[in-house]
PDB file with SEQRES, HELIX, SHEET and CRYST1 records, atoms N, CA, C and O in Angstrom:
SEQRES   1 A   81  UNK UNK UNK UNK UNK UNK UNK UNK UNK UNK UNK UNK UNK          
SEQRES   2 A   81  UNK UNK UNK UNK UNK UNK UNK UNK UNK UNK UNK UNK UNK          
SEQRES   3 A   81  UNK UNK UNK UNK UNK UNK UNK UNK UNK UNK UNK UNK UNK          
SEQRES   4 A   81  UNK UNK UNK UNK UNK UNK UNK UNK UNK UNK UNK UNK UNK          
SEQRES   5 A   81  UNK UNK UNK UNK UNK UNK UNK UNK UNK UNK UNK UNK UNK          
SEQRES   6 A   81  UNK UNK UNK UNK UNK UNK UNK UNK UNK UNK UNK UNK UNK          
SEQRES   7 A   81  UNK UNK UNK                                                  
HELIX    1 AA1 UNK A   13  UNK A   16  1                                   4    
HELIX    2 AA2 UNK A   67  UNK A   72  1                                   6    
SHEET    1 AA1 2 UNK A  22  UNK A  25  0                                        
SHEET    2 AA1 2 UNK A  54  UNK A  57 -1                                        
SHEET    1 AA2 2 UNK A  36  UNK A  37  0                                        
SHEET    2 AA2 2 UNK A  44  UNK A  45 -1                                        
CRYST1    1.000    1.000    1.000  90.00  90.00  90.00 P 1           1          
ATOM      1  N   UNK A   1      11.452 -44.033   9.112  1.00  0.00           N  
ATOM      2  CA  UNK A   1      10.732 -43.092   8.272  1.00  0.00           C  
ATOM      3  C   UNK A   1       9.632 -42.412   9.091  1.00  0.00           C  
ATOM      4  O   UNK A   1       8.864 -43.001   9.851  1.00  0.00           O  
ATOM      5  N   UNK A   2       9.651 -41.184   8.857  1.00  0.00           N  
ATOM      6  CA  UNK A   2       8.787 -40.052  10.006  1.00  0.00           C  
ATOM      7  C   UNK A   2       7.172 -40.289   8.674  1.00  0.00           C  
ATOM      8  O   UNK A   2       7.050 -40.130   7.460  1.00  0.00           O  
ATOM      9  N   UNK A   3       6.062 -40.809  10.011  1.00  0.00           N  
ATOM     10  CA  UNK A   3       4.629 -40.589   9.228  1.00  0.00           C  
ATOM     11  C   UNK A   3       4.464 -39.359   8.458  1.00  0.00           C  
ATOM     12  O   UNK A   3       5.175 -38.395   8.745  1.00  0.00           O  
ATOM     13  N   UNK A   4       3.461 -39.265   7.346  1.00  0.00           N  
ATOM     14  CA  UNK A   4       2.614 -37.785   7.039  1.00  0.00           C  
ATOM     15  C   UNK A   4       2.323 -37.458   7.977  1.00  0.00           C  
ATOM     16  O   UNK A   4       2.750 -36.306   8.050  1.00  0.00           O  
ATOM     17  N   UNK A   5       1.612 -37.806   9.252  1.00  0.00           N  
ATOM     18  CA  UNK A   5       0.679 -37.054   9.959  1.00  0.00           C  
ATOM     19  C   UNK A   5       1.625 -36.954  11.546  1.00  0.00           C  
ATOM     20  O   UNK A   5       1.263 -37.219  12.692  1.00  0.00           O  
ATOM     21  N   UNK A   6       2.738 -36.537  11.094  1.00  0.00           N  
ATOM     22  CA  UNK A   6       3.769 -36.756  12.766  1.00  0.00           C  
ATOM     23  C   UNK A   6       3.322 -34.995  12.625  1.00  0.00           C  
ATOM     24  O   UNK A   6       3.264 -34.239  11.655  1.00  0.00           O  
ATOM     25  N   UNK A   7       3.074 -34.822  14.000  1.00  0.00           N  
ATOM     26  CA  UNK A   7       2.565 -33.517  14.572  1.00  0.00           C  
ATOM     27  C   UNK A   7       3.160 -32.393  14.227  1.00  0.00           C  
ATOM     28  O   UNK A   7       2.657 -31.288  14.024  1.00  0.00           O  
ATOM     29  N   UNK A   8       4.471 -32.798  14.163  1.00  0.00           N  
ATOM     30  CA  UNK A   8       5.325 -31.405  13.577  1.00  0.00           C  
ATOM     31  C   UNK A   8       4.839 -31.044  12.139  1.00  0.00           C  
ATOM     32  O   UNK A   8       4.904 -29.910  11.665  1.00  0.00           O  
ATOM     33  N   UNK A   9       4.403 -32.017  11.574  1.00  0.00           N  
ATOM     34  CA  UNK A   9       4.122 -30.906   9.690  1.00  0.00           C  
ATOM     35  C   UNK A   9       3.047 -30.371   9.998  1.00  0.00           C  
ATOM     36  O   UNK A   9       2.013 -30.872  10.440  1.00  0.00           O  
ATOM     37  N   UNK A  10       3.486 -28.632   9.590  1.00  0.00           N  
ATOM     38  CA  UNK A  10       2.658 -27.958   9.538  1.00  0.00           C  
ATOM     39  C   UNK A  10       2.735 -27.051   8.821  1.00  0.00           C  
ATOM     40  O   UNK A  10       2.935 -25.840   8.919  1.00  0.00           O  
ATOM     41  N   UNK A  11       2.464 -28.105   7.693  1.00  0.00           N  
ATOM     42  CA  UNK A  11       2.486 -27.094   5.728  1.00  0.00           C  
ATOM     43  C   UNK A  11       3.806 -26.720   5.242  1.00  0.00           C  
ATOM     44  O   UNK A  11       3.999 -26.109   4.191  1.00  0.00           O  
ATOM     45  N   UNK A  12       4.872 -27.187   6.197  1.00  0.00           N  
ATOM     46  CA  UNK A  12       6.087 -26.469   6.398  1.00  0.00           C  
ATOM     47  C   UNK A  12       7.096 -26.661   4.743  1.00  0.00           C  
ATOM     48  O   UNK A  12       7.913 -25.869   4.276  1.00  0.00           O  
ATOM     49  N   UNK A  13       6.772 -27.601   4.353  1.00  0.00           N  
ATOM     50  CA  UNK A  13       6.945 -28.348   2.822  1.00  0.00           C  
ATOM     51  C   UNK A  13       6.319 -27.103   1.940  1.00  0.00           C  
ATOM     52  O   UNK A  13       6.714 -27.292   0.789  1.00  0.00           O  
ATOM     53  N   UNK A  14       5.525 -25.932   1.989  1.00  0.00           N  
ATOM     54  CA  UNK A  14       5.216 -24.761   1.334  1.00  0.00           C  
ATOM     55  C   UNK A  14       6.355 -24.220   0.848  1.00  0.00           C  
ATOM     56  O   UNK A  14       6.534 -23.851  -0.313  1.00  0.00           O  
ATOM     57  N   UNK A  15       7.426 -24.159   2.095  1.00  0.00           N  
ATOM     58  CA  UNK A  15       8.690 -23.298   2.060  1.00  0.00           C  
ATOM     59  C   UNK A  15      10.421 -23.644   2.046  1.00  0.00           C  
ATOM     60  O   UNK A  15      11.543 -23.176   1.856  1.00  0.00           O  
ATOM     61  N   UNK A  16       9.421 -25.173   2.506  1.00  0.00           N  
ATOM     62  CA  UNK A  16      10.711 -25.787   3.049  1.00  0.00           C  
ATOM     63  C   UNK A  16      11.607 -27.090   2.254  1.00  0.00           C  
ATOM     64  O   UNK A  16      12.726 -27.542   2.496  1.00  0.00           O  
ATOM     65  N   UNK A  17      10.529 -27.476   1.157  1.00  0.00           N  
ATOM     66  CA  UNK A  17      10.708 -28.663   0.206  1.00  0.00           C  
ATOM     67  C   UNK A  17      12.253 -28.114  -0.435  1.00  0.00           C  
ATOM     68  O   UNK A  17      12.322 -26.901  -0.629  1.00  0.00           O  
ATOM     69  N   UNK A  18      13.431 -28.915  -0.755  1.00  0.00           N  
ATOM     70  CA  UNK A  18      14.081 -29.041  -1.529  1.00  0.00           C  
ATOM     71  C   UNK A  18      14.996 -27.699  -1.170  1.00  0.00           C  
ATOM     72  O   UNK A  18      15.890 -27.321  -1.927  1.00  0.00           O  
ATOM     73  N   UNK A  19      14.629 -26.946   0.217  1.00  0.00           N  
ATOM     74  CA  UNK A  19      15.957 -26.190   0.508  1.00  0.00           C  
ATOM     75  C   UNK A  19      16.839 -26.159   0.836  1.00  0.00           C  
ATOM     76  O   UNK A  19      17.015 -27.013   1.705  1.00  0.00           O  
ATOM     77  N   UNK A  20      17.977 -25.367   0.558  1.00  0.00           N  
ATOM     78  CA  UNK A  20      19.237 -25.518   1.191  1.00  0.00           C  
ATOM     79  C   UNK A  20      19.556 -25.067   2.379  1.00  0.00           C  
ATOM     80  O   UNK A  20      19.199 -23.905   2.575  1.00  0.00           O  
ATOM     81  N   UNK A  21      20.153 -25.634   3.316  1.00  0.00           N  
ATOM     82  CA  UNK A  21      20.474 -25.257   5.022  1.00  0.00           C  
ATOM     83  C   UNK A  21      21.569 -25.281   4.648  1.00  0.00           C  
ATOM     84  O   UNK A  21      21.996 -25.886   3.665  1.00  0.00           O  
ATOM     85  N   UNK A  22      22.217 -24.546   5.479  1.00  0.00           N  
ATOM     86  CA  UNK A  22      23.358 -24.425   6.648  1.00  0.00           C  
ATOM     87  C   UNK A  22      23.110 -24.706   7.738  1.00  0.00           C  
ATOM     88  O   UNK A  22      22.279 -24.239   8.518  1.00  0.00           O  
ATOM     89  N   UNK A  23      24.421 -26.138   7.922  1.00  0.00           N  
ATOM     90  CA  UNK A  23      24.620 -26.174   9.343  1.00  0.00           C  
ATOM     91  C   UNK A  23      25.180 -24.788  10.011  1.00  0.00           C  
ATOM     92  O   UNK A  23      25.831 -24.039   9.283  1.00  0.00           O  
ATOM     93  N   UNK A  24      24.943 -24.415  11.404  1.00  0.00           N  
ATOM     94  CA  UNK A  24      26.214 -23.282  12.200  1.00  0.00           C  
ATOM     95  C   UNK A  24      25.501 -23.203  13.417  1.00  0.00           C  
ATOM     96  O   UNK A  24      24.354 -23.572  13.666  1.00  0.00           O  
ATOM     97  N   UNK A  25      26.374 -22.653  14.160  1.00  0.00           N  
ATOM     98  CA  UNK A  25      26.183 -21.878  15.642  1.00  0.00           C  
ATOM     99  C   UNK A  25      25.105 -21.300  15.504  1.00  0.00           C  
ATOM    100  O   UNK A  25      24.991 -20.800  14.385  1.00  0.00           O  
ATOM    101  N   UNK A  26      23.828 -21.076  16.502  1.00  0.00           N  
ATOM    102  CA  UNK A  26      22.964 -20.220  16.870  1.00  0.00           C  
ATOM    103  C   UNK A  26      23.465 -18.871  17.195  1.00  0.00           C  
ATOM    104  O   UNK A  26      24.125 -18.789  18.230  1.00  0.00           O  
ATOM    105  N   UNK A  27      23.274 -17.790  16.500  1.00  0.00           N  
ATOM    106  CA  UNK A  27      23.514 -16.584  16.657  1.00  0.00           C  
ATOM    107  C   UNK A  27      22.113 -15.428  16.460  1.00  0.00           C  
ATOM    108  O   UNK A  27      21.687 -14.930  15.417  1.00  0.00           O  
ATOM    109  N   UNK A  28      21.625 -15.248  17.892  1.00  0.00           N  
ATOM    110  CA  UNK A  28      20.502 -14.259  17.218  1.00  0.00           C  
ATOM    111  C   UNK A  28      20.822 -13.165  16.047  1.00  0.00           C  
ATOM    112  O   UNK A  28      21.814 -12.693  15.490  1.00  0.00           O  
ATOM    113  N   UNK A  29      19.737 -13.070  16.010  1.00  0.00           N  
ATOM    114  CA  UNK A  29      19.199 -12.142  14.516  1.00  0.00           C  
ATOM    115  C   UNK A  29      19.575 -10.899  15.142  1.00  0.00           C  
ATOM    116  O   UNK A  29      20.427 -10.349  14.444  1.00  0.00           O  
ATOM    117  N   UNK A  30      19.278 -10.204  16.213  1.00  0.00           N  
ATOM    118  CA  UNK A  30      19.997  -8.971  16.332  1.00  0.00           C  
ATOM    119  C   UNK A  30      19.863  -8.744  17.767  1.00  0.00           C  
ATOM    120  O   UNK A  30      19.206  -9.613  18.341  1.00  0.00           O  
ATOM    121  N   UNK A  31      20.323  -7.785  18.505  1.00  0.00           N  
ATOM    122  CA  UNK A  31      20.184  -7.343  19.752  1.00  0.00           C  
ATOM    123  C   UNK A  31      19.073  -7.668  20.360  1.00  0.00           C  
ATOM    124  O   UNK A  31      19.059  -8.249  21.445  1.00  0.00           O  
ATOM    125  N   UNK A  32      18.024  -7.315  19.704  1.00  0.00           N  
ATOM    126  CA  UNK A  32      17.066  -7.042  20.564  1.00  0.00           C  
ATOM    127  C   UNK A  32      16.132  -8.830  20.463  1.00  0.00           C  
ATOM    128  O   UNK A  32      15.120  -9.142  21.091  1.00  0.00           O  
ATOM    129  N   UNK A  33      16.675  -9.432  19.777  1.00  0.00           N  
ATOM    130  CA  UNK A  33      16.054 -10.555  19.073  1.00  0.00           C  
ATOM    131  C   UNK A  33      16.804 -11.869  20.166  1.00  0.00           C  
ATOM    132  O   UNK A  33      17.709 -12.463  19.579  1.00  0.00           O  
ATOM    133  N   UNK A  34      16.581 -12.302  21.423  1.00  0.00           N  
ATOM    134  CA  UNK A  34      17.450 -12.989  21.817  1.00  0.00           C  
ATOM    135  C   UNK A  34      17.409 -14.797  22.035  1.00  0.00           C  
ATOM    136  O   UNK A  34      18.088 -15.568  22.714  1.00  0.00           O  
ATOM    137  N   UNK A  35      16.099 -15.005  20.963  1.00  0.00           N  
ATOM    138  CA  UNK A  35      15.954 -16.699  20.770  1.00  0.00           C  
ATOM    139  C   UNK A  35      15.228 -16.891  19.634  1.00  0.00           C  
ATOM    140  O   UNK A  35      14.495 -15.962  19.295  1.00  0.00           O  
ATOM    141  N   UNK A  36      15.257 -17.919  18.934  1.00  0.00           N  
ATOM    142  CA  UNK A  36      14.114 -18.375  17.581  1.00  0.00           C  
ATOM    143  C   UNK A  36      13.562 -19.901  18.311  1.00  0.00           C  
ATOM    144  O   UNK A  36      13.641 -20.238  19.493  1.00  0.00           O  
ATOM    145  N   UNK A  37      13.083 -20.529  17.337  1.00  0.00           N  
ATOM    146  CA  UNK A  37      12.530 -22.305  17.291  1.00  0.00           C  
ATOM    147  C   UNK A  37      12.898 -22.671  15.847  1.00  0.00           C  
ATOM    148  O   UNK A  37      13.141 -22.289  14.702  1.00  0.00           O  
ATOM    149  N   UNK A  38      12.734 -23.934  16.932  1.00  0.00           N  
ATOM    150  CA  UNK A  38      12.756 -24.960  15.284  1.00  0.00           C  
ATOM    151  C   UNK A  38      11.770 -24.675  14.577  1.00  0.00           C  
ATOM    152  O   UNK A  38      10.885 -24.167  15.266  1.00  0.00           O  
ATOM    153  N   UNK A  39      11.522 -24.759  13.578  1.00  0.00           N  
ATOM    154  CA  UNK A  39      10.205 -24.650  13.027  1.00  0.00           C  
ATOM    155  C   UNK A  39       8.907 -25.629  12.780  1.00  0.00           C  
ATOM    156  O   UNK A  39       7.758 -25.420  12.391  1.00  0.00           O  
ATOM    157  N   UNK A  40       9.788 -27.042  13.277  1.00  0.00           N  
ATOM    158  CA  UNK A  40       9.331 -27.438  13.648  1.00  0.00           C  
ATOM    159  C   UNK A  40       8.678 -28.315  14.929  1.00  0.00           C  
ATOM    160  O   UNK A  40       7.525 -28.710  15.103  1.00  0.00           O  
ATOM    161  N   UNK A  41       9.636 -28.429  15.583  1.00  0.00           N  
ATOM    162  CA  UNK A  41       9.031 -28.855  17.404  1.00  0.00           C  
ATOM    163  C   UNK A  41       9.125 -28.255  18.387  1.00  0.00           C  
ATOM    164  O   UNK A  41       9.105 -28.659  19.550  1.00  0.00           O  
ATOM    165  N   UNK A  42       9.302 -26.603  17.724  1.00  0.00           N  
ATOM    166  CA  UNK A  42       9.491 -25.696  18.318  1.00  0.00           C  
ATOM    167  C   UNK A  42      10.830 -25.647  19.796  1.00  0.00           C  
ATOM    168  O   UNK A  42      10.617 -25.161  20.907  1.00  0.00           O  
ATOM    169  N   UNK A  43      11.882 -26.171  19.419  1.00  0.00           N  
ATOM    170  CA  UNK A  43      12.495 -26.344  20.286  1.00  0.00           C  
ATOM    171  C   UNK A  43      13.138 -25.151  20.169  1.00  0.00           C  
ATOM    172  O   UNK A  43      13.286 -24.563  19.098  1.00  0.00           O  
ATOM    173  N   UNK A  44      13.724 -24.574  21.764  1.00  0.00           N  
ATOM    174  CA  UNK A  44      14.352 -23.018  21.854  1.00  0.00           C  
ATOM    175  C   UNK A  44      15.527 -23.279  21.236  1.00  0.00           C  
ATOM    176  O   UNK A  44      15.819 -24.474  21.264  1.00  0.00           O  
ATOM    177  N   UNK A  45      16.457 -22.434  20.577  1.00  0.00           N  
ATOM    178  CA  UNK A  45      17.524 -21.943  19.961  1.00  0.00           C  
ATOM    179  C   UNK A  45      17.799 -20.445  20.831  1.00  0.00           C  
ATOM    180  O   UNK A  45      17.221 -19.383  20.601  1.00  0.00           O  
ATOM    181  N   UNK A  46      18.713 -20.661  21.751  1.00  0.00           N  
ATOM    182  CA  UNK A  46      19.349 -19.116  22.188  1.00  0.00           C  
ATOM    183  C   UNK A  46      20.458 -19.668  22.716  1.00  0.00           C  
ATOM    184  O   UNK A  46      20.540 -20.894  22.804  1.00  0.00           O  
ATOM    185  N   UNK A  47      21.467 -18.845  23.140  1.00  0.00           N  
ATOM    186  CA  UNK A  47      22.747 -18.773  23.428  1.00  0.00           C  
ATOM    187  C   UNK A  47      22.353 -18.762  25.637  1.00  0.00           C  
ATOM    188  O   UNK A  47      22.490 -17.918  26.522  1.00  0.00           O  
ATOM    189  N   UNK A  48      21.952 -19.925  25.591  1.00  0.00           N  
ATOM    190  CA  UNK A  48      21.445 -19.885  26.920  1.00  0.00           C  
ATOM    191  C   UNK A  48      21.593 -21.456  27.730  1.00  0.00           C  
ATOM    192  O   UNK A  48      20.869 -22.253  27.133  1.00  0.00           O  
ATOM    193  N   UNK A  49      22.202 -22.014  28.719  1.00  0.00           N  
ATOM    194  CA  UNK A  49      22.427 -23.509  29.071  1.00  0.00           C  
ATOM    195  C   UNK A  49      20.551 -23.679  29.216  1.00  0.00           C  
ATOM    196  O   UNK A  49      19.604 -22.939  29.483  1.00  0.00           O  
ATOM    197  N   UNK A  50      20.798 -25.278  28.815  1.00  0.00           N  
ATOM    198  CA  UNK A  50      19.734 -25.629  28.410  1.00  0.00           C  
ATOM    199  C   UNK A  50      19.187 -25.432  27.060  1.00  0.00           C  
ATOM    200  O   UNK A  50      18.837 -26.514  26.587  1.00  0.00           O  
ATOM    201  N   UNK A  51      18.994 -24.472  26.298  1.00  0.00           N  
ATOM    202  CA  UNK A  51      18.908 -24.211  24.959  1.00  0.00           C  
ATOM    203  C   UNK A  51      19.832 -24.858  23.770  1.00  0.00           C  
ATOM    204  O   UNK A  51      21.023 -24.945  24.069  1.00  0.00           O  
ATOM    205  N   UNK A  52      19.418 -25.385  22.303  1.00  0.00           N  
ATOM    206  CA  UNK A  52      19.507 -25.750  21.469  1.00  0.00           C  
ATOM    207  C   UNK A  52      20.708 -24.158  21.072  1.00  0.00           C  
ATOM    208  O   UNK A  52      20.242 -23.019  21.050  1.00  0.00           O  
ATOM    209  N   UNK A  53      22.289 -24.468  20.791  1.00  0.00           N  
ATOM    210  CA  UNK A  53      23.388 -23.810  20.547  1.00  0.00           C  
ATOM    211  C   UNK A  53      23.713 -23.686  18.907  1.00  0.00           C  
ATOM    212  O   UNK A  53      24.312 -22.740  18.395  1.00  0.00           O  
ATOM    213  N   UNK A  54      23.015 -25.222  17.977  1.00  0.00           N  
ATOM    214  CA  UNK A  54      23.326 -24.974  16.747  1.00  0.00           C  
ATOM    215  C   UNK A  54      22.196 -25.601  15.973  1.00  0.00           C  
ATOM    216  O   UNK A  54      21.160 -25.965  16.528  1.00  0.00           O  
ATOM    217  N   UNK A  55      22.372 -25.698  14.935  1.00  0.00           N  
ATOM    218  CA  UNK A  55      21.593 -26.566  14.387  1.00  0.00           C  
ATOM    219  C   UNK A  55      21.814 -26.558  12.519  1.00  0.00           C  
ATOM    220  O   UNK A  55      22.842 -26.838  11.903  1.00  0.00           O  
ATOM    221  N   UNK A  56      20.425 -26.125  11.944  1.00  0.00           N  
ATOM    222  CA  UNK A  56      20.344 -26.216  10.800  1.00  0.00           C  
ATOM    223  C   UNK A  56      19.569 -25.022   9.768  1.00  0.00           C  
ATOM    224  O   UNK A  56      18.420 -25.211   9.368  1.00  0.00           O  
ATOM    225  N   UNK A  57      20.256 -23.943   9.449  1.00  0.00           N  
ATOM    226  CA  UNK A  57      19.463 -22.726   9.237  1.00  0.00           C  
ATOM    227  C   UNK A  57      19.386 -22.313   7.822  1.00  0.00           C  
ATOM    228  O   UNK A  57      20.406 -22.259   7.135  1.00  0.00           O  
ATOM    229  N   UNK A  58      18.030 -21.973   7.283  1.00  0.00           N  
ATOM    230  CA  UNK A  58      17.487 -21.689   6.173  1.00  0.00           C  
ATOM    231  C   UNK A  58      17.646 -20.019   6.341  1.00  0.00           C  
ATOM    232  O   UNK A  58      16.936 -19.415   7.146  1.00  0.00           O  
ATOM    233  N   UNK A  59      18.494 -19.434   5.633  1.00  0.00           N  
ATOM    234  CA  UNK A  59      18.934 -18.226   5.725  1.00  0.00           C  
ATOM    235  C   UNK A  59      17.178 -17.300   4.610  1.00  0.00           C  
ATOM    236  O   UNK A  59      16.482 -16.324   4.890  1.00  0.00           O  
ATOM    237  N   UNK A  60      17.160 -17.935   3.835  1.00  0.00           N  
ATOM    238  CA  UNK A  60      15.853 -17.133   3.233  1.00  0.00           C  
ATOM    239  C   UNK A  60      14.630 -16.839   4.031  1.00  0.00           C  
ATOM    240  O   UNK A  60      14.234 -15.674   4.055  1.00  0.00           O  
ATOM    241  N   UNK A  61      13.944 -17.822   4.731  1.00  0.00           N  
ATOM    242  CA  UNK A  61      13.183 -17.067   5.886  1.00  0.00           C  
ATOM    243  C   UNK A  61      13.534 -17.471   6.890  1.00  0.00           C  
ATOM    244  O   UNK A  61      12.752 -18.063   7.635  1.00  0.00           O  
ATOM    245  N   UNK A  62      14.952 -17.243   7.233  1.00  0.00           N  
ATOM    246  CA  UNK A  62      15.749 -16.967   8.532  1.00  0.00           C  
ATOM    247  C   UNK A  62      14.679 -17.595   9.602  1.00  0.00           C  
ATOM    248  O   UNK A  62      13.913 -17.103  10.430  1.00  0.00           O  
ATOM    249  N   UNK A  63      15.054 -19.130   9.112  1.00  0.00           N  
ATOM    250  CA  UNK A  63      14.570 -20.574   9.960  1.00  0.00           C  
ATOM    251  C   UNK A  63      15.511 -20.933  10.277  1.00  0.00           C  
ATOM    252  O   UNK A  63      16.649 -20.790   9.830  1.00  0.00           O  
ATOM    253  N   UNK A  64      14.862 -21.763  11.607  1.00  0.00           N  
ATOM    254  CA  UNK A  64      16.043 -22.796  12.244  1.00  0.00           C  
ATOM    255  C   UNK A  64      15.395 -24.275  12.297  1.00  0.00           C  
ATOM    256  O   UNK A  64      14.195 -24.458  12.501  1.00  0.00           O  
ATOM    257  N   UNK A  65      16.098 -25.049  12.142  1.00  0.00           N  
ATOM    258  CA  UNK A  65      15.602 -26.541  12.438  1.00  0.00           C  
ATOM    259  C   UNK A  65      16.579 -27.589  13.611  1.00  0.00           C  
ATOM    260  O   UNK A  65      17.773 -27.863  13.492  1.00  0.00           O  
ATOM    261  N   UNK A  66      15.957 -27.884  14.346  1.00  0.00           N  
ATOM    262  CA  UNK A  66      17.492 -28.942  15.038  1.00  0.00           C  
ATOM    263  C   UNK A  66      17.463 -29.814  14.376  1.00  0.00           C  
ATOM    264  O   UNK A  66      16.844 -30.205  13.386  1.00  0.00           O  
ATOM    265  N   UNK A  67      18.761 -30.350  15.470  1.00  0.00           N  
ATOM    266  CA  UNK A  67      19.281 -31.766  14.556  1.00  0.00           C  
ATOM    267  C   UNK A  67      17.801 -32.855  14.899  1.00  0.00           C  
ATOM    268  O   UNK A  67      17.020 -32.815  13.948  1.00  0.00           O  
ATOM    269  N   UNK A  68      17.536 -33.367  15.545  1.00  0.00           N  
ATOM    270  CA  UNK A  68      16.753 -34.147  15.550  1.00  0.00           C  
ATOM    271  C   UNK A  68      15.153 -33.845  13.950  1.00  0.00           C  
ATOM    272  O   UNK A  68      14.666 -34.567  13.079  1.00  0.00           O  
ATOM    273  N   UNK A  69      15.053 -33.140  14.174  1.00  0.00           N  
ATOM    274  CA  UNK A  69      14.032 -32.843  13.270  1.00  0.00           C  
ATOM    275  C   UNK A  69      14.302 -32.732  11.692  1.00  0.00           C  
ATOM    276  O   UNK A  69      13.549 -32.842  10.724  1.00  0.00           O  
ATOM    277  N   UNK A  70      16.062 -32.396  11.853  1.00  0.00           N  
ATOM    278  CA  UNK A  70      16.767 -31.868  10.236  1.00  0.00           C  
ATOM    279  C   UNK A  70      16.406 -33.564   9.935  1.00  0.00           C  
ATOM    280  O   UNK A  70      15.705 -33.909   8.984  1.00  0.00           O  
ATOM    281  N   UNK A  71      17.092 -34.659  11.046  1.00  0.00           N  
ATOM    282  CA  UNK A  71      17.360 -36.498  11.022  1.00  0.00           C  
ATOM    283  C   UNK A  71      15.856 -36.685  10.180  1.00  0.00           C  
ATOM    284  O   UNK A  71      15.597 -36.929   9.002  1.00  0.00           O  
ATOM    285  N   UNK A  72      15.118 -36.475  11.241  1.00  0.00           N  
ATOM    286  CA  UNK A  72      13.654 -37.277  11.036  1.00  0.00           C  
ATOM    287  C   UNK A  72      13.238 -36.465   9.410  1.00  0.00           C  
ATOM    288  O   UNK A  72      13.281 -37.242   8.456  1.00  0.00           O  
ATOM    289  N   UNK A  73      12.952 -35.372   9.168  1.00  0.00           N  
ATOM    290  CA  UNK A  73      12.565 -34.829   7.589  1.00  0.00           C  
ATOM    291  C   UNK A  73      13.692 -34.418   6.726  1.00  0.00           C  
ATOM    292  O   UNK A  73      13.440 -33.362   6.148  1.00  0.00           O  
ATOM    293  N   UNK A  74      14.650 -34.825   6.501  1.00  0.00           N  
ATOM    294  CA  UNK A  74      15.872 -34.428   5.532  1.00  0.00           C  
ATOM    295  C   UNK A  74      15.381 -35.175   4.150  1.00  0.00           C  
ATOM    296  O   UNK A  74      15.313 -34.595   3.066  1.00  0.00           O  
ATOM    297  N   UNK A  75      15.018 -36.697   4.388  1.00  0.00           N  
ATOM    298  CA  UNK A  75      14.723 -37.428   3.212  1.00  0.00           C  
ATOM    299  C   UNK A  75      13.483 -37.053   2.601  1.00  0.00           C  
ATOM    300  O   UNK A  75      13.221 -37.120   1.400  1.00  0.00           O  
ATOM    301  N   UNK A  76      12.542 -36.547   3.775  1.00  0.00           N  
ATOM    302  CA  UNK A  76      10.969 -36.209   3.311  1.00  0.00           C  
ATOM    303  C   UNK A  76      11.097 -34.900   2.115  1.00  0.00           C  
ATOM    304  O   UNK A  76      10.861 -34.840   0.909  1.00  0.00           O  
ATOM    305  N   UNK A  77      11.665 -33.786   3.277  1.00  0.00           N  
ATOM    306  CA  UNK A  77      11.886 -32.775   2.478  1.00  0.00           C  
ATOM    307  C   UNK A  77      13.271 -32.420   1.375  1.00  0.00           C  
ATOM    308  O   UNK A  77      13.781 -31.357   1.019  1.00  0.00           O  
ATOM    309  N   UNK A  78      13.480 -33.439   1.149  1.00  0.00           N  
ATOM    310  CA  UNK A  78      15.009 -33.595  -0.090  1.00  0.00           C  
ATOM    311  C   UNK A  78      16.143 -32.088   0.347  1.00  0.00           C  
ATOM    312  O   UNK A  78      16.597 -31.498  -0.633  1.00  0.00           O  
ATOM    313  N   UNK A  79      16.402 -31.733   1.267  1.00  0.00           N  
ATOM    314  CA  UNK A  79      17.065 -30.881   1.556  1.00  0.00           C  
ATOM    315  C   UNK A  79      18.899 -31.134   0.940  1.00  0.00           C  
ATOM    316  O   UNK A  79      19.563 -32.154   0.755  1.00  0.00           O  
ATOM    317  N   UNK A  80      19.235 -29.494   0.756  1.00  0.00           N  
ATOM    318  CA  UNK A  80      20.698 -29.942  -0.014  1.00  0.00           C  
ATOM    319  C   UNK A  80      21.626 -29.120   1.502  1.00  0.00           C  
ATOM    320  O   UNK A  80      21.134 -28.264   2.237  1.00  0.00           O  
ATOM    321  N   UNK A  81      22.925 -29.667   1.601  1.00  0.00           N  
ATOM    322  CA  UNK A  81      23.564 -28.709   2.597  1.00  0.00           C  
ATOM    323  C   UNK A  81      24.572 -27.478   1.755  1.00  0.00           C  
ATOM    324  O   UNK A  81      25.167 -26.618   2.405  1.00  0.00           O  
TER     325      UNK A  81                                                      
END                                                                             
């Protein structure tokens, strides 16, 4: 079980409590747009070796989360897939 006070929350439960993700492929947002983060441990997401390729994406404010972070807050934040 991930503490209240693990470094990554940051209010993120405002937006993020009880939403639905999609798993999929990392695909930037558009041309000119060529990486995001997790939202929370800020890990890179781009189509780049070394970079995070998929993960867990909240299409309403076109968030990404990895897997490690979806593991550690899925139960906190009651997320549906």
């Amino acid at each position: 079980m991930v503490e209240k006070n693990d470094w990554r929350l940051q209010s993120q439960d405002k937006y993020l409590k009880g939403a639905e993700l999609k798993k999929k492929e990392y695909k930037p947002a558009s041309e000119t747009w060529d990486h995001d983060h997790c939202v929370f441990c800020n890990e890179k997401f781009m189509l780049k070796d070394g970079c995070l390729k998929q993960g867990y994406y909240y299409p309403t404010n076109e968030m990404w989360i990895c897997e490690n972070c979806y593991d550690d807050f899925k139960e906190m934040f009651e997320w549906e897939l």
